[in-house]
C-alpha positions in Angstrom: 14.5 13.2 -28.8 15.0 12.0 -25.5 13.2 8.8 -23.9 11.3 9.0 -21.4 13.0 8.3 -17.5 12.9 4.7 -16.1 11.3 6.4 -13.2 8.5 7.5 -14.7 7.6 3.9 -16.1 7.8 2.2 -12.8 5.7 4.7 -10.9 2.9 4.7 -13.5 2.4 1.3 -13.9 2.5 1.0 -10.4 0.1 3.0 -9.4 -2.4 1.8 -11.8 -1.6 -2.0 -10.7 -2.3 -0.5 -7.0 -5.1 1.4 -8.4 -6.9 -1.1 -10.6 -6.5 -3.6 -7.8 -8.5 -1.6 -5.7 -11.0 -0.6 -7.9 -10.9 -4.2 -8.8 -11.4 -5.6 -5.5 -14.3 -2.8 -4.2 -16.2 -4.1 -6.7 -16.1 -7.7 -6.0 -17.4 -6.7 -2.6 -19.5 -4.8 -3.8 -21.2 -7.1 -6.4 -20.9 -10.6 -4.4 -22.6 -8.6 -1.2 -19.5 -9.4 0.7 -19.1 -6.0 2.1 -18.3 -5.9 5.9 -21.8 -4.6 6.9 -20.1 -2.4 9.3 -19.4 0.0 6.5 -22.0 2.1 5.3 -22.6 2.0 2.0 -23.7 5.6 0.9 -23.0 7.7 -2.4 -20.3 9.4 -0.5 -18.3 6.3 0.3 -18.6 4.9 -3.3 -17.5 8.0 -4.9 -14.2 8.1 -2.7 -14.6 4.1 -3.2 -14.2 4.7 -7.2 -13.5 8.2 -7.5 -9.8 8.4 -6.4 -8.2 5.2 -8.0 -9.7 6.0 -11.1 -8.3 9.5 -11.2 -4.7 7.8 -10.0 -5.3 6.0 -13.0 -6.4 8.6 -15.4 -3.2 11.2 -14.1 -0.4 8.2 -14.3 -1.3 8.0 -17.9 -1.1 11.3 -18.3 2.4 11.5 -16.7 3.5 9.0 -18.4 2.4 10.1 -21.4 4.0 13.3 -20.7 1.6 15.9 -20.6 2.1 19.0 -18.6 1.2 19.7 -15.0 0.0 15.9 -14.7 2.7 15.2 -12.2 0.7 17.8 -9.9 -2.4 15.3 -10.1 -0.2 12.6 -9.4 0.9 13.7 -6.4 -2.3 15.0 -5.0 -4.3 12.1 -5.9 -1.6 9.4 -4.4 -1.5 11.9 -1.2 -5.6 11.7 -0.9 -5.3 8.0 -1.8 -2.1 6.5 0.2 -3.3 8.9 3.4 -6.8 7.4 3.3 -5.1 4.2 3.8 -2.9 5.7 6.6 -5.5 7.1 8.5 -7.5 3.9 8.1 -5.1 1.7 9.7 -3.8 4.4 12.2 -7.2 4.7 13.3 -7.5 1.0 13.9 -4.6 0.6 15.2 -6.1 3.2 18.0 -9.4 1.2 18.1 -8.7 -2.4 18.5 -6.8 -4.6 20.3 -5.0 -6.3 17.8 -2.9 -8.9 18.2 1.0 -8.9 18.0 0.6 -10.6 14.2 -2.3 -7.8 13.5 -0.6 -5.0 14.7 2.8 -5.5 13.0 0.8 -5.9 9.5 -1.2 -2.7 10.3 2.0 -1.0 10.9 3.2 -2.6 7.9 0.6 -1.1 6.0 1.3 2.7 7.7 5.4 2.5 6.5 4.4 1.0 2.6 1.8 3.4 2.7 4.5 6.4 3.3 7.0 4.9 0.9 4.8 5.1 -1.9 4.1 8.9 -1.2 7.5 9.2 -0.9 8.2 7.6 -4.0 5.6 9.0 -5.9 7.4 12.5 -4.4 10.4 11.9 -5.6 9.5 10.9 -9.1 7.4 14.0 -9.1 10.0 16.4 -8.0 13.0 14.9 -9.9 15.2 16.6 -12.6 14.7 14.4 -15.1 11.2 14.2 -14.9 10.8 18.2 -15.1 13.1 17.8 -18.1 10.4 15.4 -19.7 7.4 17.0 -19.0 9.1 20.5 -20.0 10.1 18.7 -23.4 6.5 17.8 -24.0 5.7 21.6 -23.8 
């Protein structure tokens, strides 16, 4: 029986640390009324708000529990979610005069944003991880 790949471990748990932290964090905005009131709070918004980390949740599980074709949500999911937060900064990078301090964080968040696609990518598209899943068959 084989074990299943250090790779595997890291990604899930951290996407579900990214993920909880969100939905974590939306919440306490949500609930405290500390909301930036330029955001419009419609049912749209909340489902994307809730919606996506809890399915990056749900799928990292399942990869990491090994069940088949989860690797496919995985990846889908952390593209939707990781490219909502690169267009979100790209855009305000575009919109605002930031500062020099502002600006290198936003751009901070664009390249961490791409690694974790990335990462998730490889992960998903690795050997040993198709070996895994294939096992669990």
């Amino acid at each position: 029986m084989k074990t299943r790949p250090k790779r595997i471990w890291v990604i899930s748990l951290m996407l579900i640390i990214i993920s909880s932290m969100s939905l974590f964090l939306s919440s306490y905005l949500l609930i405290t009324g500390k909301m930036p009131e330029e955001l419009e709070i419609t049912i749209y918004n909340l489902l994307i708000m809730y919606l996506i980390p809890l399915g990056l949740i749900v799928s990292s599980i399942m990869l990491f529990l090994g069940m088949p074709n989860s690797q496919r949500y995985v990846l889908s999911l952390s593209i939707a979610y990781f490219g909502m937060l690169i267009y979100q900064n790209a855009y305000l990078l575009t919109l605002a005069e930031l500062s020099n301090e502002a600006n290198t964080k936003v751009t901070a968040n664009i390249v961490r944003s791409v690694l974790e696609i990335l990462l998730v990518a490889w992960v998903v598209f690795s050997a040993k991880t198709k070996t895994f899943l294939s096992r669990n068959v």
